[in-house]
C-alpha positions in Angstrom: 25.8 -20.2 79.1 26.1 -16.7 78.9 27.8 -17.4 75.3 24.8 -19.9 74.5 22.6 -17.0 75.1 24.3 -14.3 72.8 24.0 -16.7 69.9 20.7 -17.3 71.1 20.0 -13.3 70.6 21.6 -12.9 68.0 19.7 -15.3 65.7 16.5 -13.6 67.4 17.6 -10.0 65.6 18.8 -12.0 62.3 17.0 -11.8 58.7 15.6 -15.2 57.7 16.7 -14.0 54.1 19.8 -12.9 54.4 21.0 -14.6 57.7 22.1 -11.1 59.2 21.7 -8.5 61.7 18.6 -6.8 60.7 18.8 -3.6 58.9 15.5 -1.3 58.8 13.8 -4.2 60.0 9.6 -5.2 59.0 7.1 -7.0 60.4 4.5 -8.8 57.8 1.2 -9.8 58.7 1.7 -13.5 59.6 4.7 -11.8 62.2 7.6 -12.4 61.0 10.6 -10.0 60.2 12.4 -9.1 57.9 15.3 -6.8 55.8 12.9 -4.0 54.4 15.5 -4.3 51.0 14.9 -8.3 51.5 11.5 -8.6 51.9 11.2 -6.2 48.5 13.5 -8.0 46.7 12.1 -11.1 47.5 8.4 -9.9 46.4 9.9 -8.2 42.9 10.2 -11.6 42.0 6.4 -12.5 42.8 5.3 -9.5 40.9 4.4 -11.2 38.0 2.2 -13.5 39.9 0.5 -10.9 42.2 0.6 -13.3 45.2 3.1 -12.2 47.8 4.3 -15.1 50.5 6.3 -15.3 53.5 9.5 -16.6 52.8 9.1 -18.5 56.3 6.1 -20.2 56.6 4.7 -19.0 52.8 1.6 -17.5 54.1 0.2 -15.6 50.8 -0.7 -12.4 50.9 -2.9 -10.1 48.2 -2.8 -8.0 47.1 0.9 -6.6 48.5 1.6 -5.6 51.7 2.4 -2.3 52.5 5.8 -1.9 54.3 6.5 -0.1 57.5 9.5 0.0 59.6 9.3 -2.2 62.6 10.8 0.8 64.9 11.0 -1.2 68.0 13.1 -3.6 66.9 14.9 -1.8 64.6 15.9 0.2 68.6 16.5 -3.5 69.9 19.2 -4.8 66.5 20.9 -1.3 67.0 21.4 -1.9 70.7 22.7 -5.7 69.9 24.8 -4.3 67.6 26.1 -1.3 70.6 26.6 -3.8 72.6 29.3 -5.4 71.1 28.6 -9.1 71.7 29.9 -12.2 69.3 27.4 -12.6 66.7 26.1 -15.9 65.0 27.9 -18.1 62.9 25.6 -16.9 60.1 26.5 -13.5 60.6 30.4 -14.8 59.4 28.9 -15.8 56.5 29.5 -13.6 52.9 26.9 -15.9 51.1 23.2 -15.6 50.5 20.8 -19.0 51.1 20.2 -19.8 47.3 24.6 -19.3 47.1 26.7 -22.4 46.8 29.4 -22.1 49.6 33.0 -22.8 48.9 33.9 -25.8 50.3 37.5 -25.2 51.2 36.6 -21.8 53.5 36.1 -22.8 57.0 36.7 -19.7 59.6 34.4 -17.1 56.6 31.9 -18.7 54.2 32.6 -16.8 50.8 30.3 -17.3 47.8 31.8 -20.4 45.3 32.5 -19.3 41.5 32.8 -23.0 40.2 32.3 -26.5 40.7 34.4 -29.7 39.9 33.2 -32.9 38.5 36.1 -34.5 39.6 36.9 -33.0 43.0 33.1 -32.5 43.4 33.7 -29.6 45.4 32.9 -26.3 44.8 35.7 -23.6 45.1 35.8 -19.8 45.7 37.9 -17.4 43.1 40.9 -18.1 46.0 40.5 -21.6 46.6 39.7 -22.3 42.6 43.3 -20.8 41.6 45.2 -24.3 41.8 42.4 -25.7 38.8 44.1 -23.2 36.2 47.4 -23.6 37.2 48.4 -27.1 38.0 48.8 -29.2 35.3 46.8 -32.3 36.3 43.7 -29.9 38.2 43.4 -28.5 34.4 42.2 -31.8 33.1 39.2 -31.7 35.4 35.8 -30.4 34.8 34.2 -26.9 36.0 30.7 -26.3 35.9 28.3 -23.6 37.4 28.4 -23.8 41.1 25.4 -26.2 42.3 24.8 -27.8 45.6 24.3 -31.2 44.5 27.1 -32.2 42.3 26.5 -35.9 43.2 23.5 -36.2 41.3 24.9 -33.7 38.2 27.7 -36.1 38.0 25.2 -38.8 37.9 23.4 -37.5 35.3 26.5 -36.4 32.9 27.9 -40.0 33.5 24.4 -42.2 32.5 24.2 -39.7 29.2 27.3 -40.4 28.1 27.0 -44.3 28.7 24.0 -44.1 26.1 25.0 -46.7 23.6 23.1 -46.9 20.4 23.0 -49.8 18.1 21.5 -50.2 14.6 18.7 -53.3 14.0 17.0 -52.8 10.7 17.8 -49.0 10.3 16.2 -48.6 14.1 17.7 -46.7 17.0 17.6 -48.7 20.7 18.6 -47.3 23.8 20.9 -49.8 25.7 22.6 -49.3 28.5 25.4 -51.2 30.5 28.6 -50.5 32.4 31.3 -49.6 30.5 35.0 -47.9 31.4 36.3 -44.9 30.0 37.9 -46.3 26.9 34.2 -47.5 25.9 32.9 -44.2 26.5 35.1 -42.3 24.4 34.9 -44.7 21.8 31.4 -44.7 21.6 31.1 -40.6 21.9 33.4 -40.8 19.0 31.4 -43.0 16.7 28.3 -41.0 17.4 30.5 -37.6 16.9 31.2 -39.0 13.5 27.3 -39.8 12.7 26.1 -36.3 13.8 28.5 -34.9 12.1 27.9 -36.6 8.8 23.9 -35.6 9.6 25.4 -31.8 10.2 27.5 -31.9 7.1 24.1 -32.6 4.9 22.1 -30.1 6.9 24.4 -27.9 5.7 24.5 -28.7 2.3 20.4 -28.4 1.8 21.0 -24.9 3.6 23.5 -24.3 1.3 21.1 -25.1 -1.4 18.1 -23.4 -0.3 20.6 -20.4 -0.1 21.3 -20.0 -3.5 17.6 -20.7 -4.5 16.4 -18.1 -2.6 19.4 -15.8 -3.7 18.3 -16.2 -7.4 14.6 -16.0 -6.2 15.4 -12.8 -5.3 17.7 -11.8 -8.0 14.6 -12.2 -10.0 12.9 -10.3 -7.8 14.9 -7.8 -8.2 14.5 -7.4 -12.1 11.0 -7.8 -11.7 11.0 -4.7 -9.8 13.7 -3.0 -11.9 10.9 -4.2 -15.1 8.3 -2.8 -13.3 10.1 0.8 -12.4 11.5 1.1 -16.0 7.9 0.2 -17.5 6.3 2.6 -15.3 8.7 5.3 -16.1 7.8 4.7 -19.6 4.4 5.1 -19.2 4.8 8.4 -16.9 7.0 9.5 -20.4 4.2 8.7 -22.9 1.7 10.1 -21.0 3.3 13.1 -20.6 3.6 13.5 -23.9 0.1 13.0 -25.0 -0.9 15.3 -22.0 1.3 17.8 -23.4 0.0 17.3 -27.1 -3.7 17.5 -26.1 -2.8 20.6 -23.9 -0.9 22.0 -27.4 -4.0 21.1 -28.9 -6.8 22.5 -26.9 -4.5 25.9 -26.4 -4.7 25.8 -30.5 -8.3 25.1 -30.6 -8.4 27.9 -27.9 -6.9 30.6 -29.9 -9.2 29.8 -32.9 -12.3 30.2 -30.9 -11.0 33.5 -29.2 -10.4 34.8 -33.1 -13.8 33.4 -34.0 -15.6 35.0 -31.4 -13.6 38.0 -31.9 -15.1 37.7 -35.8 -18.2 37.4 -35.0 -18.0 40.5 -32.9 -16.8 42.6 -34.8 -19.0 42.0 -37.5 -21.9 41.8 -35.1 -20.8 45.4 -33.5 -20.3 47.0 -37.1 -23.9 45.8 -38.1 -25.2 47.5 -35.4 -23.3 50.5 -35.8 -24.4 50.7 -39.4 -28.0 50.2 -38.2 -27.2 52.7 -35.4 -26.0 55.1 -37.7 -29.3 54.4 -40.3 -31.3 55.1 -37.0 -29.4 58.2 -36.4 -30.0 59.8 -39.7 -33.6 58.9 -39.9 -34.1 61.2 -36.3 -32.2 63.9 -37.9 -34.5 64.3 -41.2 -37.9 63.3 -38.8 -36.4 66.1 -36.8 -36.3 68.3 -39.6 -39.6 67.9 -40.9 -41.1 68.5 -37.8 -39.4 71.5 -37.9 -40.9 72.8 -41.3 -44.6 71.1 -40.1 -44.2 73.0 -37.0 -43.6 76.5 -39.2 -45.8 76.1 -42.0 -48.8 75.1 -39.4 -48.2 78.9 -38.0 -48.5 80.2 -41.5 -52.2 82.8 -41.7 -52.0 83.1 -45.5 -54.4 80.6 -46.7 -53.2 80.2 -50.1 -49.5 80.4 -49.0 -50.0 77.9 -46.9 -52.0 75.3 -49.4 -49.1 76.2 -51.8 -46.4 74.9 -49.7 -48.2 72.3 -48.2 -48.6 70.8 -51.5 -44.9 71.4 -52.4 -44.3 69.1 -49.2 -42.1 66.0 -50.5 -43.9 62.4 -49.5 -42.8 61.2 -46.1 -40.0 58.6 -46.8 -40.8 54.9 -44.9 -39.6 54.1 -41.2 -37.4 51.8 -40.5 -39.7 49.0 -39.2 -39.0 47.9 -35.2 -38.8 43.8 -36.4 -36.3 44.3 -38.8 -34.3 46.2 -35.8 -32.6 42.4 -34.3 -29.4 42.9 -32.7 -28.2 39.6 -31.3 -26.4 39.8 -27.6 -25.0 36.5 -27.6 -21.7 35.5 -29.6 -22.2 32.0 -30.5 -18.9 29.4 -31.6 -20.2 26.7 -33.8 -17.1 24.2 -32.6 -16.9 21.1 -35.0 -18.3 18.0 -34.3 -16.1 14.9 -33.4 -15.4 12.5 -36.1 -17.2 9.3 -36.4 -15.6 6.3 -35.1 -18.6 3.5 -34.1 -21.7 2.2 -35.7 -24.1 4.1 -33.7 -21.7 7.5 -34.7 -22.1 6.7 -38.3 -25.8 5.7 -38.3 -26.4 9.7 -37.6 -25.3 10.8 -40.9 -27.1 7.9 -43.0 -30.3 8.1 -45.3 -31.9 5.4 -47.5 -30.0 5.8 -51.2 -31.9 5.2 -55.0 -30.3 3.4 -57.5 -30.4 4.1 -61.4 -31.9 1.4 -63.2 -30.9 3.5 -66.6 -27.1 2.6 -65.4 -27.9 -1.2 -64.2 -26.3 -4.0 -65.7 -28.5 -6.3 -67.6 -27.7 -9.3 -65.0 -28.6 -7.3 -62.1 -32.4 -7.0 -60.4 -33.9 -4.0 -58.9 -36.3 -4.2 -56.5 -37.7 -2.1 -54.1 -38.3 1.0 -55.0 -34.9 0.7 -56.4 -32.9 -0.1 -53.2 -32.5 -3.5 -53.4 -30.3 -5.1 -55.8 -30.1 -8.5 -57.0 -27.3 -10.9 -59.3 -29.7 -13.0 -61.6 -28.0 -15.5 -64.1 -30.6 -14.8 -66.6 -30.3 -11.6 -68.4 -32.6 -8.9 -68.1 -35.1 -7.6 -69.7 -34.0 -3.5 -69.8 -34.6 -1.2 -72.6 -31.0 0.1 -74.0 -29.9 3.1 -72.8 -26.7 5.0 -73.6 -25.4 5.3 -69.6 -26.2 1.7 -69.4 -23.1 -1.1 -68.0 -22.4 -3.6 -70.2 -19.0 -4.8 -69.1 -18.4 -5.2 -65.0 -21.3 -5.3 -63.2 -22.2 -1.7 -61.7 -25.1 0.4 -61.1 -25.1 4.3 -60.1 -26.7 5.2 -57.1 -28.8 8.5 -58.4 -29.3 10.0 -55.1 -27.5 9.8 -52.3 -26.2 12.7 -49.3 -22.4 14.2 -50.4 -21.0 13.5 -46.9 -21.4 10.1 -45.0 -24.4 7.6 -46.2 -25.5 4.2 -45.5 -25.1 1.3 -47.6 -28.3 -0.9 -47.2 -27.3 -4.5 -46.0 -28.8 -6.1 -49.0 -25.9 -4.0 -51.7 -23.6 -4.8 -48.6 -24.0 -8.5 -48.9 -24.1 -8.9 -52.6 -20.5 -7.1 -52.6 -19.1 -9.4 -50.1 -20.2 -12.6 -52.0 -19.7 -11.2 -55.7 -17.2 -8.6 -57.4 -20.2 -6.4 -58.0 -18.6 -2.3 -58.0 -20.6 -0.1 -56.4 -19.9 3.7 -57.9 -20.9 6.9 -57.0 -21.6 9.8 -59.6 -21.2 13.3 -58.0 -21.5 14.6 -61.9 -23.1 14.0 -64.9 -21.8 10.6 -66.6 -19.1 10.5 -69.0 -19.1 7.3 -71.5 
């Protein structure tokens, strides 16, 4: 009885988790202790879900329970444990609940490492020592250590009994009893299958492999195209960058010297009028001078005599004539021509010379328009006149750039009229 009653205490002051004396023992709401480590451990793994359970009688709990030593009966599991007394069987026990025992320990549970097929047992590291050295134990099969190896054996067996037959290029599951010769025979024929279905797998791989490889291969010398083109660009452009930047430093200096030119041309003619200016004060100054003495002269007929010997006053420089520009202009040169609209700027309407038409061509138009007749014409005979090609002088026209009217324009597309121009008197 009094043996009966340890146990009895003993399980009292054991952790539902770990099936031990209690160390730094809890109480949770619903009343029921545990291992503060346990209980932790166990609710890490709820985390996720933020509900919390008892292990025991999985009352949830949200959000987590906050933790604090049960003090009393941590005071009662130390004084068990003083006390000396046997504890439980699951106190002799080195494995945790969700452990797979070893089957051979009897006095000392100890954790299982691996399970046979065969024995369908499970067996610690000790007890599991015979399966890798005895010749026939080697044969058999270890798995992962799991508490029902009845139904794993099961399960292995019916999957490898799965026979499949071939009815108009259609798979049918069949099964039916069959002994080990069967089984192999039948594994082997379906190895062979799979395999031949692996072997092609791995030959369109294979080929998709060296697609892709050349894919990017071309890739590669698109890039490579695309640098080396880009390069050449960055060259080119430097170099009409560099030639513009020649260009406009040239076109720099040559307005510096122009303005420079100008003023210096602009500074000496107003030194020159500066210098007129100067002179003209000098003899005003020395008039005056004489005015100034002959008006104190007393002697009347002295003073008629020189007054009448006085030379004429000579005329003043007038103030508008005195311009002296303060701003240095640079005429800069116009761009060249390149579109219609540019070269419309410089034209004006031209005359031609009926004296130098041909005889087959028609002026009209205030002599602008021309015309090709068949018929000869009627003009008197003059000795600048064309009689060979057909050609007419344009009389007046501007030197530089000029406008051909469209009617002249269209009778030289369609004919082999030539169309001269005379900057000097004609020669025949």
């Amino acid at each position: 009885m009094a043996q009966q009653g340890n146990q009895l205490n003993s399980m009292s002051f054991s952790c539902k988790i770990c099936q031990r004396l209690f160390n730094d023992p809890v109480t949770i709401t619903c009343g029921h202790s545990y291992c503060m480590t346990c209980i932790k451990t166990f609710w890490d793994k709820e985390e996720d879900k933020k509900i919390y359970s008892c292990p025991h009688c999985r009352h949830t709990f949200t959000p987590r329970p906050v933790l604090v030593k049960n003090t009393v009966l941590a005071e009662l599991s130390e004084q068990f444990k003083k006390t000396g007394l046997q504890a439980s069987p699951a106190d002799r026990c080195d494995t945790r609940p969700e452990d797979v025992a070893c089957d051979v320990c009897t006095d000392r549970k100890v954790r299982a490492l691996k399970s046979c097929l065969i024995c369908l047992a499970s067996y610690c590291e000790k007890h599991l020592q015979p399966h890798y050295v005895a010749a026939p134990l080697k044969k058999h099969k270890l798995v992962e250590p799991s508490k029902n190896l009845q139904e794993v054996n099961r399960s292995r067996h019916d999957e490898v009994m799965k026979m499949f037959y071939r009815n108009d290029q259609n798979y049918n599951d069949f099964l039916r009893p069959m002994n080990e010769q069967d089984i192999y025979k039948t594994a082997a024929a379906e190895r062979t299958e799979r395999q031949r279905e692996l072997e092609e797998s791995q030959q369109q791989i294979q080929q998709r492999i060296q697609d892709r490889e050349k894919e990017v291969k071309l890739l590669q010398q698109q890039v490579e195209a695309i640098n080396h083109s880009a390069d050449q660009t960055v060259k080119d452009s430097e170099k009409i960058f560099t030639e513009m930047i020649r260009l406009i430093q040239k076109r720099s200096c040559d307005v510096k010297q122009q303005i420079r030119s100008q003023q210096q041309t602009e500074v000496s003619r107003v030194k020159d009028l500066q210098e007129e200016l100067e002179q003209e004060i000098t003899e005003l100054k020395r008039r005056d001078a004489e005015l100034k003495q002959l008006s104190f002269t007393e002697d009347y007929s002295k003073f008629l005599h020189n007054y009448a010997s006085l030379p004429p006053l000579s005329e003043s420089t007038h103030s508008s004539s005195i311009n002296v520009a303060t701003h240095v202009d640079v005429l800069l040169s116009e761009p060249e021509p390149k579109s219609r609209a540019d070269f419309l700027k410089y034209s004006q309407q031209i005359t031609l010379d009926p004296n130098t038409a041909h005889t087959h061509l028609l002026l009209t138009e205030e002599n602008r328009m021309v015309t090709v007749m068949n018929q000869q014409q009627s003009f008197f005979n003059h000795p600048d006149r064309f009689t060979g090609l057909l050609q007419c002088v344009i009389s007046t026209f501007h030197p530089s750039i000029f406008r051909i009217p469209f009617g002249v324009t269209e009778l030289l597309e369609q004919t082999q009229l030539l169309l001269g121009f005379l900057l000097g008197p004609l020669g025949k």
